[in-house]
C-alpha positions, 0 to 999 in steps of 0.5 A, a space after each residue: 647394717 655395716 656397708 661391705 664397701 664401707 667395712 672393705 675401705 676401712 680395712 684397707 686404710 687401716 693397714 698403711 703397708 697395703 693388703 693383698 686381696 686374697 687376704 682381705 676377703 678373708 678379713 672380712 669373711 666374704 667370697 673372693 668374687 663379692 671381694 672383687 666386686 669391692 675392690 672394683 668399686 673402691 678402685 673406680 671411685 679412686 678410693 684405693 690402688 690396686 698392684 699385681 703382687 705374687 704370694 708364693 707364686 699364686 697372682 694376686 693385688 696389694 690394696 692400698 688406700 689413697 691419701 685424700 685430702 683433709 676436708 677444711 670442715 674437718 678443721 673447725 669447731 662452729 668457726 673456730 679453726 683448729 689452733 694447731 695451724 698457726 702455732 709455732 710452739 713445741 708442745 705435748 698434744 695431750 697438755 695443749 691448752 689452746 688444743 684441748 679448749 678447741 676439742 671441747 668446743 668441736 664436740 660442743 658444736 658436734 653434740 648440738 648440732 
């Protein structure tokens, strides 16, 4: 079973330009009052901002997720820090030879581990 919380947060994430509130519910096919319930949990857990914002003269919020930042495990493979880092050349992602070996050995350490 998806977390309504989790589903909300991912929306939002989804849509760098922001949604408003009274959209969001809709989206993800709750009432307005369960929807606040969310939007207040992710905005007290500092997930997402929240600014008034008037939609055909009716009051409502634009929801917009934080930027967090990245997580250093994020950027290893077993103990291999991403190539990406230190690399000064100008490449096509999808032709990185160093990039694609150190994508191998993260779904290795992630299909192992």
């Amino acid at each position: 079973m998806v977390d309504p919380v989790d589903e909300a947060l991912k929306l939002i994430q989804s849509k760098p330009e922001g949604i408003l509130q009274s959209e969001l519910w809709k989206e993800l096919g709750i009432d307005s009052r369960k929807c606040s319930r969310i939007v207040k949990k992710l905005e007290d857990d500092e997930l997402i901002n929240r600014t008034e914002f008037k939609k055909d003269g009716i009051k409502t919020y634009l929801l917009h997720a934080k930027k967090m930042p990245v997580n250093p495990s994020d950027l290893l493979a077993g103990d291999e820090l991403i190539p990406c880092i230190r690399c000064e050349l100008e490449c096509i992602v999808e032709e990185c030879h160093p990039l694609m070996d150190w994508m191998y050995q993260l779904a290795i350490v992630q299909h192992t581990g």
